[in-house]
Structure formats: C-alpha cells, structure tokens
MARZASE-857180 format. One line per 8 residues: for each residue z, y, x of C-alpha. Coordinates in Angstrom, 1 decimal, padded with zeros to 4 digits, always signed. Last residue first. Layout:
# residues N
Z/Y/X  ...
# end
This chain:
# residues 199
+187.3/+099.3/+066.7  +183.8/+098.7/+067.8  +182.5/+096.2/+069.7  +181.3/+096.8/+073.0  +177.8/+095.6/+073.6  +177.9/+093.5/+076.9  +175.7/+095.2/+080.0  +172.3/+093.9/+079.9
+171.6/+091.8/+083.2  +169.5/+093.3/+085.6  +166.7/+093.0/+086.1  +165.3/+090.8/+089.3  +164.4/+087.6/+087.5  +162.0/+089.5/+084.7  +160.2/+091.3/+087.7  +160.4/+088.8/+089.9
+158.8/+086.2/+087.3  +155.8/+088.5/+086.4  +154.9/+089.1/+090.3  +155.1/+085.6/+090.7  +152.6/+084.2/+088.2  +152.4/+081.5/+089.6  +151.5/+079.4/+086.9  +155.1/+077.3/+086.9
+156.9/+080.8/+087.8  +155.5/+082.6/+085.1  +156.4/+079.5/+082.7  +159.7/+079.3/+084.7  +161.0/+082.6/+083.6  +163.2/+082.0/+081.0  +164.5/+079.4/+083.8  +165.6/+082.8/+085.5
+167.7/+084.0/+082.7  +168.8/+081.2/+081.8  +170.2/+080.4/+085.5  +172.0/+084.5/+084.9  +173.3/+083.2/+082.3  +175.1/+080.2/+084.2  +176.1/+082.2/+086.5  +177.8/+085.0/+084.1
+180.1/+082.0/+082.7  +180.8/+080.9/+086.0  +182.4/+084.1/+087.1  +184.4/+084.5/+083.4  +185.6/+080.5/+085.0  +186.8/+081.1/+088.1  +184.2/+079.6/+090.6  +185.2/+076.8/+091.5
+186.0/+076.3/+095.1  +183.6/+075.7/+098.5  +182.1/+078.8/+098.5  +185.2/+080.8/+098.9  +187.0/+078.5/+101.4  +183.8/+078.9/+103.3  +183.8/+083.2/+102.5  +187.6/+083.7/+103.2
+187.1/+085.1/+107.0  +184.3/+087.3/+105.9  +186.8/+088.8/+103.7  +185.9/+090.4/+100.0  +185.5/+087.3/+098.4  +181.6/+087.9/+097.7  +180.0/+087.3/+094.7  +178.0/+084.6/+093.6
+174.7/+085.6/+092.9  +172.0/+083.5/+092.5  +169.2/+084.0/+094.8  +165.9/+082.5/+094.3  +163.6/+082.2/+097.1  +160.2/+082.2/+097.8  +158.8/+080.9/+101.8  +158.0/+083.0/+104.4
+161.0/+082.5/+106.7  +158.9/+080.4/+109.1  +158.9/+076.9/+111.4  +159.5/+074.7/+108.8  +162.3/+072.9/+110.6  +164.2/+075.8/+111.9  +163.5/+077.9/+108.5  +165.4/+075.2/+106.7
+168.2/+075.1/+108.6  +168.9/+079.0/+108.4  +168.1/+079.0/+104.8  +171.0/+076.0/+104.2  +173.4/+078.0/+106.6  +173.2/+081.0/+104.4  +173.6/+084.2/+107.1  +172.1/+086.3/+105.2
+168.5/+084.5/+106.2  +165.9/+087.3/+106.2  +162.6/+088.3/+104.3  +160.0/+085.9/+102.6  +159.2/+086.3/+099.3  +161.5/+087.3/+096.7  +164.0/+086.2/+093.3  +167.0/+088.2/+093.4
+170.0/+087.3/+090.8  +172.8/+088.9/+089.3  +175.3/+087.3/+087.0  +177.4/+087.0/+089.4  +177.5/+089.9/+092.1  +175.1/+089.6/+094.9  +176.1/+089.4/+098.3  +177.5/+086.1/+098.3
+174.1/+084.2/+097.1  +174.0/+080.9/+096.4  +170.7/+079.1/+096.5  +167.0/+078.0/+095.3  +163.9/+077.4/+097.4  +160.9/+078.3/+096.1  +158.1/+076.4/+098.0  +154.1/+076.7/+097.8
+154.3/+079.7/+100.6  +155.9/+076.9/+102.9  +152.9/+074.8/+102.7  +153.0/+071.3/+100.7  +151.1/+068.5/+102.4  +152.8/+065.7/+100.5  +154.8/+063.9/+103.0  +155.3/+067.2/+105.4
+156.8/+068.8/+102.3  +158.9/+066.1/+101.8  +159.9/+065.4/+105.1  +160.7/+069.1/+105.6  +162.8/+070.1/+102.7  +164.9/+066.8/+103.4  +165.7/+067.8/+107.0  +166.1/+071.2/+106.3
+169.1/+071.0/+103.9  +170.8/+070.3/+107.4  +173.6/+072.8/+107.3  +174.3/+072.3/+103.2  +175.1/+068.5/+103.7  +172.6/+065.9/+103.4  +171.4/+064.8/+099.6  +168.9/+067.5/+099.7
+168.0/+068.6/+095.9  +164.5/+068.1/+095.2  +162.0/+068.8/+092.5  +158.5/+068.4/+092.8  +155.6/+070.0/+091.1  +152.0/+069.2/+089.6  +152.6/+070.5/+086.3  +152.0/+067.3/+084.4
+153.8/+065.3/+087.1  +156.9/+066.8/+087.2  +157.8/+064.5/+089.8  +161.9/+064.3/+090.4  +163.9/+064.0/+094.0  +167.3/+063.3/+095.2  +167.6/+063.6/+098.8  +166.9/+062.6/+102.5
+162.9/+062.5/+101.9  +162.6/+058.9/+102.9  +165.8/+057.5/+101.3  +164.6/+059.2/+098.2  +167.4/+059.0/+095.3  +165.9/+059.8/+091.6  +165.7/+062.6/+089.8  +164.9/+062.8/+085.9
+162.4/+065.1/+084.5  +162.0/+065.9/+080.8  +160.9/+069.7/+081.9  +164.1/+071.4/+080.5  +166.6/+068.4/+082.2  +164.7/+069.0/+085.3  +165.3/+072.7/+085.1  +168.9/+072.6/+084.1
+169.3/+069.6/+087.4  +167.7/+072.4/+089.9  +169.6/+074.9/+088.4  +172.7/+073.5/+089.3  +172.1/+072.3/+092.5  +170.9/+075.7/+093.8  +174.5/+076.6/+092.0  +176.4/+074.4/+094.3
+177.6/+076.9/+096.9  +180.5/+078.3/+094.0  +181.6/+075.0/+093.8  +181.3/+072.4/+090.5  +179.8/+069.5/+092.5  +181.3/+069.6/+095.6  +184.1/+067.0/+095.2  +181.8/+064.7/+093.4
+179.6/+064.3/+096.6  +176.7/+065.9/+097.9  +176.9/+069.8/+099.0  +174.4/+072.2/+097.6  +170.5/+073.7/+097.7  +168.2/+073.0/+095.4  +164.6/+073.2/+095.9  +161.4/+073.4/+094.1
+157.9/+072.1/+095.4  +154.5/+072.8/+094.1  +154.2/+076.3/+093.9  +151.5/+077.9/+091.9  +149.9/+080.3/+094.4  +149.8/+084.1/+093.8  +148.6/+085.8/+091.2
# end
C-alpha cells in the first residue's frame, strides 16, 4: 500500500483553442474525475490554475492555467502551500509513445521528452512522483509531433482516449486508497480487442 495521494494533476494548454487537442487529455481527465467526485474547479490566482477540494477524500485537483512548459509553477505552489510531497502526486498527461487507447500508470522513471514533466521535475526537485500516461500516438516524424499535439485528434483516435480515461477512472477507488499496485495493474492492461461480429 502505498500513500494515498493528495494532489492530482492535469496537464494542457489554456484557452478555447486548446481544449480539444491531442496534449489536452491530462485536462480531460482531470475535469471526468471532478465531475465523478461532485467537484467543481475554481481559478487560483495563488496556485497559477484551476483548482477543486475533494474534501471528503482529502485530495486536490488542479489543472495549471500557464502553458504546458511551465506546468511546474502551479504544481509547486500548491504543493508547497499544503505540504504535499512529490510521492503524494499523480500527475496526468499525453503520451506520444503509446498508442490510443493505451495507458501506463508508474512511479517515477524518465521524462520522454514531455515539456510539462520536464518543468515540473525542475521545480520539485525529483522525478519520483506517479504518473498517468494516456496514449496518444505518435505521428510518425519527430518533426510533426507539435503540430501533432496541438490538433484534434481524429475522431476513431478520440474515441479509444476516452475509453482508455474510463478505464483508468475505474480505477480511482484503488487510486483514492492508495492502493497503487491494484490501480497499475488494472491501468496498465491492455485494452480488449473489439469482438468481431459475425457475418
């Protein structure tokens, strides 16, 4: 068992021009969950976001209302604010290197290059904190991956997202008691293939 965390985080770009891109999806869960716990977020000048107290389990929710490069800033203010330790953090995002529909959730480990992780880990000081990774597939050139992540995803791509953001908030009560081993292994399956239907 490890510790229940106490602060959730969704990473994305601000603004109505961002909302449905590919590098929203931390967004995206962040505002399922909310809406699944009877939280509402509000703007937090002093933590640099949108933020929601689930009060009856103890956790916040925030989405960083800077751009994706300095998420950090309103992960740290808040978790300096409360006393919240990395290891108490999960810190949801977009992942290219996993196909949609696919989803990793771990401790720890290295950055892939997502400017939201890098930022983050500058201002906490560590890697070791959890994070979920939603897969978003990869365009297939490095050159293509920030006008990748800053379109729609096409819409049988968004369709497997969103399951796969079921799939991990059918997790949240193993999550929510920190129960993590429970969680990754529910998180990190993979998706049943579709039944075929016959002729």
């Amino acid at each position: 068992m490890s510790s229940p965390l106490r602060l959730i985080v969704g990473l994305g770009n601000p603004g109505a021009e961002y909302t449905e891109t590919r590098h929203n999806a931390g967004f995206r869960f962040c505002e399922r969950l909310a809406r699944e716990l009877g939280a509402s977020f509000g703007k937090e000048s002093r933590f640099h976001g949108w933020a929601a107290n689930v009060r009856d389990a103890g956790i916040w929710l925030l989405m960083p209302a800077t751009f994706m490069n300095r998420s950090g800033l309103a992960v740290q203010a808040l978790a300096h604010f409360y006393r919240i330790a990395p290891a108490e953090m999960l810190v949801v995002h977009d992942e290219l290197d996993l196909p949609p529909g696919q989803m990793r959730l771990k401790f720890g480990g290295g950055l892939g290059g997502h400017n939201g992780l890098k930022d983050i880990t500058g201002h906490l000081g560590t890697q070791d904190y959890w994070r979920l990774r939603l897969g978003i597939g990869h365009p297939g050139d490095r050159n293509e991956v920030v006008n990748y992540v800053l379109k729609p995803a096409r819409r049988e791509e968004q369709d497997e997202i969103d399951a796969a953001i079921d799939r991990a908030l059918a997790a949240w009560p193993d999550i929510a008691q920190g129960a993590m081993d429970a969680a990754t292994r529910k998180i990190n399956a993979k998706p049943a293939a579709p039944k075929k239907e016959a002729p």
